[in-house]
C-alpha positions in Angstrom: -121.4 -58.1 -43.4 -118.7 -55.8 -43.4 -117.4 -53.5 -46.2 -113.7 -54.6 -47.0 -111.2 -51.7 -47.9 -108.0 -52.9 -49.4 -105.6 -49.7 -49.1 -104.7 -46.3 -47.5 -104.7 -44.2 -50.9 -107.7 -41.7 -50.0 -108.7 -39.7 -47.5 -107.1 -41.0 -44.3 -103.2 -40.6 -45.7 -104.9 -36.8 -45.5 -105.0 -36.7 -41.8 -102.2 -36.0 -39.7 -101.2 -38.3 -36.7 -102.9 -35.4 -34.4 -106.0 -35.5 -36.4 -106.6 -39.2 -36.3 -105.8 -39.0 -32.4 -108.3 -36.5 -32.3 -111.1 -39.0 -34.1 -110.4 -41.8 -32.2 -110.7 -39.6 -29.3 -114.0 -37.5 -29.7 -115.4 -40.9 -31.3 -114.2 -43.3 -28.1 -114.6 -40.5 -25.3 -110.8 -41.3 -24.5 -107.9 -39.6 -23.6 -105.1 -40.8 -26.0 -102.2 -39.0 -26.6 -100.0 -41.0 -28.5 -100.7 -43.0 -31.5 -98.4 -45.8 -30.1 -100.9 -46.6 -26.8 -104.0 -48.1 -29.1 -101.0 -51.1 -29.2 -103.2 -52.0 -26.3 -106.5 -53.4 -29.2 -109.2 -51.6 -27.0 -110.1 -48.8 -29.0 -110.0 -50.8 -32.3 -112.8 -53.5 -30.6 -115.2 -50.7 -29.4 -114.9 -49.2 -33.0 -116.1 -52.2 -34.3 -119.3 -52.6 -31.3 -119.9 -49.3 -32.8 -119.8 -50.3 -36.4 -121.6 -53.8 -35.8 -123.3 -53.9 -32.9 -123.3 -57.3 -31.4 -120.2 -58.6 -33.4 -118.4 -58.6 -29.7 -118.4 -59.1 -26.7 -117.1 -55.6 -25.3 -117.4 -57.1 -21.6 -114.3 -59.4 -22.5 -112.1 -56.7 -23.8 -109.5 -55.1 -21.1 -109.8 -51.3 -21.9 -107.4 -50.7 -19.0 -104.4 -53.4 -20.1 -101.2 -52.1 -19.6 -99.4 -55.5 -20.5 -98.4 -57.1 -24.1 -100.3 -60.5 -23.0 -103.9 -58.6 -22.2 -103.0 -56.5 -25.4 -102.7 -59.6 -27.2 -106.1 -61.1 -25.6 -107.3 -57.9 -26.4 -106.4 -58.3 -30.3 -107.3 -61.8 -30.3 -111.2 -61.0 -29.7 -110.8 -58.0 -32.4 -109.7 -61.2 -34.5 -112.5 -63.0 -33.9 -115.4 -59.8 -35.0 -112.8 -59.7 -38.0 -114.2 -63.2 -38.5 -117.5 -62.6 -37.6 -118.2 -60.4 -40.2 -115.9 -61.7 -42.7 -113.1 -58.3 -42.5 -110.8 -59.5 -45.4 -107.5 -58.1 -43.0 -104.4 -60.0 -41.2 -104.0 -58.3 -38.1 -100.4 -57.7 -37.9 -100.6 -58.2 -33.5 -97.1 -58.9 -32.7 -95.6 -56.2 -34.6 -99.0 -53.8 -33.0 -98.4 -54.8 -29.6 -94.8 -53.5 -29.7 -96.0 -49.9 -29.5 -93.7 -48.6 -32.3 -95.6 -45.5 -34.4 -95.1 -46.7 -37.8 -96.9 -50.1 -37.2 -99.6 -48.7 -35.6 -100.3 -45.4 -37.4 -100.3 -47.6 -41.0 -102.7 -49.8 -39.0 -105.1 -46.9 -37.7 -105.1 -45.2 -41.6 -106.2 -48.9 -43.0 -108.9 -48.8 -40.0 -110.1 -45.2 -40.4 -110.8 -45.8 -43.9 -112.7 -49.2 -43.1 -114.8 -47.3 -40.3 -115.6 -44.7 -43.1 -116.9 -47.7 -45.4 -118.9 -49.1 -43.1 -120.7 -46.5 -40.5 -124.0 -45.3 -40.9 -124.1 -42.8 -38.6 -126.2 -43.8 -35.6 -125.7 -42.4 -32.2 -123.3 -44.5 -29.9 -122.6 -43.9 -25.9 -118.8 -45.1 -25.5 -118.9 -44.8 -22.0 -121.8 -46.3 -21.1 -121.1 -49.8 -23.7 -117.7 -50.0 -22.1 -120.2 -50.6 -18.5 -117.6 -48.0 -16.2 -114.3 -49.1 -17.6 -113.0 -45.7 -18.1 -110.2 -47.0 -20.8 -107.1 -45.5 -19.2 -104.8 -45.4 -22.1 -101.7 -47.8 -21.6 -98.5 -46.1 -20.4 -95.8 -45.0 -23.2 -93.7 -48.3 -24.6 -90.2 -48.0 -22.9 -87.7 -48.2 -25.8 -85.1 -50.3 -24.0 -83.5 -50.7 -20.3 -80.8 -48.0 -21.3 -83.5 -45.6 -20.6 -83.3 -46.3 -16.4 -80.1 -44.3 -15.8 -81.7 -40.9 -16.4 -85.0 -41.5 -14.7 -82.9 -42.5 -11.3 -82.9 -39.2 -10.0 -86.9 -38.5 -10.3 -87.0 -41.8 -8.4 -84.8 -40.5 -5.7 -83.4 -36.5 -5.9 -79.9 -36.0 -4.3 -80.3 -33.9 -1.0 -80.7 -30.7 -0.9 -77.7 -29.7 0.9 -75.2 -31.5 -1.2 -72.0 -28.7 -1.3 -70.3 -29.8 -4.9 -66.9 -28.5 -4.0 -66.6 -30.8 -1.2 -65.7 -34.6 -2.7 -67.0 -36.2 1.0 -70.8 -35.8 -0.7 -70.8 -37.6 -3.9 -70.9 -40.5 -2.4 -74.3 -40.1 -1.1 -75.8 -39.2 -4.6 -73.7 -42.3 -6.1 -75.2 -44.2 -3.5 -78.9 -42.8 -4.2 -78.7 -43.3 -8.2 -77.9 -46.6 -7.0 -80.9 -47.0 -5.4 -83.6 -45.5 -8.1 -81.7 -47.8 -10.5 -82.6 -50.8 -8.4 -86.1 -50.0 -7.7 -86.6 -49.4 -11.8 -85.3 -52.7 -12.3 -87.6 -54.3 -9.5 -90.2 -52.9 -11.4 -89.0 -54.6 -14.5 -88.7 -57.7 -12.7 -92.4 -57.5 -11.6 -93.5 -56.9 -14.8 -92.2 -59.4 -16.5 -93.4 -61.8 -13.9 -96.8 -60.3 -14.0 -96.7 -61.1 -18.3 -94.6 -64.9 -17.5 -98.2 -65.7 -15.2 -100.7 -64.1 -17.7 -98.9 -66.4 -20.9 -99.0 -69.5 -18.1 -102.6 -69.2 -18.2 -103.2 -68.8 -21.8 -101.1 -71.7 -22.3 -103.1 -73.8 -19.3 -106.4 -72.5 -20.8 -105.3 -74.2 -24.7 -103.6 -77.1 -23.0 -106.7 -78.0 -21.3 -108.7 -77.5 -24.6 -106.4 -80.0 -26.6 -106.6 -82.5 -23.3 -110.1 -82.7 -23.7 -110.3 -83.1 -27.7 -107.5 -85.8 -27.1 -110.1 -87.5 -25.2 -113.2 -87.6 -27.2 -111.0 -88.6 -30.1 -109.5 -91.7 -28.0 -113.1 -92.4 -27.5 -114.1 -92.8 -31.3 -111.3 -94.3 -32.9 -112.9 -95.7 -35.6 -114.5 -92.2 -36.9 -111.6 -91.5 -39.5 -112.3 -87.6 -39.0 -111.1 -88.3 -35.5 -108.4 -90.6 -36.2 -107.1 -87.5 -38.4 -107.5 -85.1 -35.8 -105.0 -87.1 -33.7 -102.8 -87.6 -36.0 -102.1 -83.9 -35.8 -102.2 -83.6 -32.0 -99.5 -86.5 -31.9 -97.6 -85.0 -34.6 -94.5 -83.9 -33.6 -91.6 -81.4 -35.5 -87.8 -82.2 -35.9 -86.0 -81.5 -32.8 -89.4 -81.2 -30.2 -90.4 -83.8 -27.9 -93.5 -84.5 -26.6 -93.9 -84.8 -22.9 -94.5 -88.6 -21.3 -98.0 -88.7 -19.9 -97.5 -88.3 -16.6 -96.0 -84.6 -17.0 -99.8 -84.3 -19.1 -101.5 -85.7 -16.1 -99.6 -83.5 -13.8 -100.3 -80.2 -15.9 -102.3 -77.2 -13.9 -105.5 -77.2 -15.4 -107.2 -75.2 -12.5 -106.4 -71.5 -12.9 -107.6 -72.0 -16.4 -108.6 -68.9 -18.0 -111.6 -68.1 -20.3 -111.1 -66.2 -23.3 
């Protein structure tokens, strides 16, 4: 079982954002180079394969995620070691996968300290237990959609041999910002589309889980264990209705995916 660390006070409020970069990179064989990108869980799950070998399942961990609901999955198996090996620590994962520094540096000085508690030392190949993932760290959080104006012109340059004294050619460059503006918010649009399917089949996967315990329990009514365990799966809160059963009947169940 692990040993539990309840603060920060010690040696990792020593080290420097660059410094603990630097560990989690020279330990991982990774190429981080902000604090903010281990939002995506990866790193934290291999540290604890290294710590505990055995206490996960490294194979269901997406090293490469570049999305909030695969760094949630990703957080959600961490969760679950955590368990495993009874880590007394709430995992703070929505405020983690937002990619904001604070939230994740305070996490990484809690975790360095717990890694320093609990390794022994042995040797550990990263890149050969992550099996050829190579853990491509997840691209910078965008702070908000007011940042698309200035990129527009990487997207798209003006021409070359745009005269600035003549006011026929600004509206060629107008027209151009235009453009790279469009295609960043395409991109936005694809993305969040991309995150809308990945929560659809989370929420498919659970739904199906909850089908099936609805079923055995209709099945043994009289085990009062049972009984109880409906009575929270029919229970309902002010203001929600449940759906009628044929929307339940309906519901895709075959895209389910396995956490």
């Amino acid at each position: 079982m692990a040993v539990n660390v309840y603060s920060t006070s010690m040696n990792a409020d020593n080290l420097s954002r660059h410094d603990m970069l630097a560990w989690v990179n020279d330990s991982l064989q990774l190429n981080y180079t902000k604090i903010e990108q281990l939002c995506s869980g990866g790193a934290y799950c291999q540290f604890m394969d290294m710590l505990f070998p055995g206490c996960i399942l490294l194979k269901k961990v997406k090293f490469n995620a570049k999305l909030e609901h695969e760094y949630i999955h990703n957080f959600k198996v961490l969760q679950a070691a955590f368990k495993r090996m009874n880590v007394d620590k709430i995992i703070p994962v929505e405020r983690l996968v937002k990619g904001k520094f604070q939230d994740n540096f305070e996490f990484l000085q809690w975790f360095k300290r717990f890694f320093d508690a609990n390794y022994d030392g042995k040797e550990y190949d990263p890149i050969l237990m992550r099996q050829g993932q190579e853990g491509t760290p997840p691209p910078p959080p965008i702070a908000g959609p007011m940042r698309t104006s200035p990129t527009a012109p990487k997207t798209v340059p003006p021409p070359q041999r745009q005269i600035h004294t003549a006011p026929r050619r600004s509206a060629p460059v107008s027209r151009n910002g235009g453009d790279g503006e469009l295609m960043e918010l395409n991109q936005q649009i694809m993305d969040l589309k991309l995150t809308v399917d990945g929560l659809e089949k989370e929420r498919d996967f659970y739904f199906g889980k909850l089908r099936d315990i609805e079923l055995i329990c209709q099945e043994n009514e009289n085990n009062p264990v049972l009984s109880k365990i409906i009575d929270i799966l029919y229970a309902t809160e002010e203001g929600f209705a449940p759906p009628e059963d044929e929307d339940l009947d309906e519901g895709p169940r075959g895209d389910q995916e396995e956490f």
